[in-house]
Backbone as CSV, one residue per row, in Angstrom:
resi,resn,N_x,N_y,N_z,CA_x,CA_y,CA_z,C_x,C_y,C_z
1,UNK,-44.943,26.815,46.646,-44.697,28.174,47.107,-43.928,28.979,46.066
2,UNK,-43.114,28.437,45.302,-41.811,29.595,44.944,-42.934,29.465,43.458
3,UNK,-43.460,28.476,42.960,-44.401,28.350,42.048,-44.951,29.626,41.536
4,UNK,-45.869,29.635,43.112,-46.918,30.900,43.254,-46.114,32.408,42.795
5,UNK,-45.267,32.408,43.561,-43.885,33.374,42.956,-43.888,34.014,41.790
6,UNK,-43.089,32.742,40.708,-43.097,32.751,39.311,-44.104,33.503,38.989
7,UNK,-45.106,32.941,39.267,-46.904,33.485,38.424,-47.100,34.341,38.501
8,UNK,-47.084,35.215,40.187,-46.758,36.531,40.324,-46.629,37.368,39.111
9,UNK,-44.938,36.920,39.269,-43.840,37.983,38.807,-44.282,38.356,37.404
10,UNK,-44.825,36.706,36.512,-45.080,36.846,35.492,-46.237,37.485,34.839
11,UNK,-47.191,37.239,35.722,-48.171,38.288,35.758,-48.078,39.824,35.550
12,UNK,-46.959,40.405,36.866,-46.747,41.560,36.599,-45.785,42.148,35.089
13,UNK,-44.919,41.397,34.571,-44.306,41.636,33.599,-45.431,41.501,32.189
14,UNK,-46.917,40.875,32.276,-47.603,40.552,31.342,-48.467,41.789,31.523
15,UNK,-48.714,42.080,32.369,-49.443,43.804,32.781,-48.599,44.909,32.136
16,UNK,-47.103,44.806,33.124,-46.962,46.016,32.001,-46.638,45.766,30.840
17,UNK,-45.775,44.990,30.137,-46.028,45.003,28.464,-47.491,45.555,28.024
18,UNK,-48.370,44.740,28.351,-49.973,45.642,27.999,-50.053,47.102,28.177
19,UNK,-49.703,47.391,29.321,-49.847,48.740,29.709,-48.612,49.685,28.570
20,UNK,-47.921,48.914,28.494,-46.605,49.999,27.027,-47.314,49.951,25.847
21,UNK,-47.694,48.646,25.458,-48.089,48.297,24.361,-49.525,49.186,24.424
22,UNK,-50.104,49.469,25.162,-51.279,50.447,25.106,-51.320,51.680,25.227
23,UNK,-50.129,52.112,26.034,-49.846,53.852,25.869,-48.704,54.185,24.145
24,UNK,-47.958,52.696,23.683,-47.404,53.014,22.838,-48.629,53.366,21.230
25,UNK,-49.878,51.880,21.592,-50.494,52.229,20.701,-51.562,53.468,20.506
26,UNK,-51.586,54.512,21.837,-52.377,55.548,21.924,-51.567,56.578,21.524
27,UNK,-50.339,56.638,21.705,-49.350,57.448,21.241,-49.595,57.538,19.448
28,UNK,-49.440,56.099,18.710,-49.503,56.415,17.574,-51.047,56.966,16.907
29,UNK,-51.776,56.387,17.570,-53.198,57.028,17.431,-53.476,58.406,17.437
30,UNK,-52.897,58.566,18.285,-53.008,60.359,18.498,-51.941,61.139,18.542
31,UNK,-51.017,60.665,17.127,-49.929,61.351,17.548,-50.062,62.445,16.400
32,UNK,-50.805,63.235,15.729,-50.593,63.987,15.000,-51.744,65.227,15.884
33,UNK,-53.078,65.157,17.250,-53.163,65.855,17.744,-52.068,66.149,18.782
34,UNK,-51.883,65.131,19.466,-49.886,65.596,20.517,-49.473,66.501,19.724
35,UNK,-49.029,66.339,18.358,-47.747,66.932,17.852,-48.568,68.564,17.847
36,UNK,-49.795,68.536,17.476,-50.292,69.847,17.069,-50.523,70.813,18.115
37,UNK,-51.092,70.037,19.671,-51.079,70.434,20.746,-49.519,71.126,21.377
38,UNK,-48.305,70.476,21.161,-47.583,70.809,21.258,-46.888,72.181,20.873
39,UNK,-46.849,71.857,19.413,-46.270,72.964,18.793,-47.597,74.308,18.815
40,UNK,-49.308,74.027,19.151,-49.642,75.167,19.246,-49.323,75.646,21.249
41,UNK,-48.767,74.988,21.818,-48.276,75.642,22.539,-47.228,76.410,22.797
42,UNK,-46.303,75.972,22.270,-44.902,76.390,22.049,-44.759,77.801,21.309
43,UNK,-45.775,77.569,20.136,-46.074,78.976,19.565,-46.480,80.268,20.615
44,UNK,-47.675,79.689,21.180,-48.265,80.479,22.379,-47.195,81.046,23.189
45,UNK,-46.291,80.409,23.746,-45.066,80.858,24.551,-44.407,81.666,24.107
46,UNK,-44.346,81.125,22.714,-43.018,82.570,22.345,-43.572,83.012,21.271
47,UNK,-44.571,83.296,21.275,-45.744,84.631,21.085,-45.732,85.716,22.263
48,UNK,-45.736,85.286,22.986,-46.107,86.019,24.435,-44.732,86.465,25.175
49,UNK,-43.687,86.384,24.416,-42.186,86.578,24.675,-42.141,86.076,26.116
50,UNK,-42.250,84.798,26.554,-42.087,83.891,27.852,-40.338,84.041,27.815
């Protein structure tokens, strides 16, 4: 029983590492459209005196 537990838990801690490790490696993938998306928004805003 407490076995089954362990496996669980460990399971879920092996999911999300994957899941960081996969938004961390999409982050670096696309981090120079983010950055551009960003700052052409930011422009947009205070272009438009927001």
């Amino acid at each position: 029983m407490f076995r089954l537990l362990r496996k669980k838990e460990g399971m879920e801690l092996i999911q999300a590492a994957i899941l960081i490790a996969v938004a961390v490696g999409l982050g670096i993938i696309f981090k120079s459209e983010i950055t551009s998306f960003i700052n052409d928004t930011f422009d947009s805003l205070d272009a438009s005196n927001f």
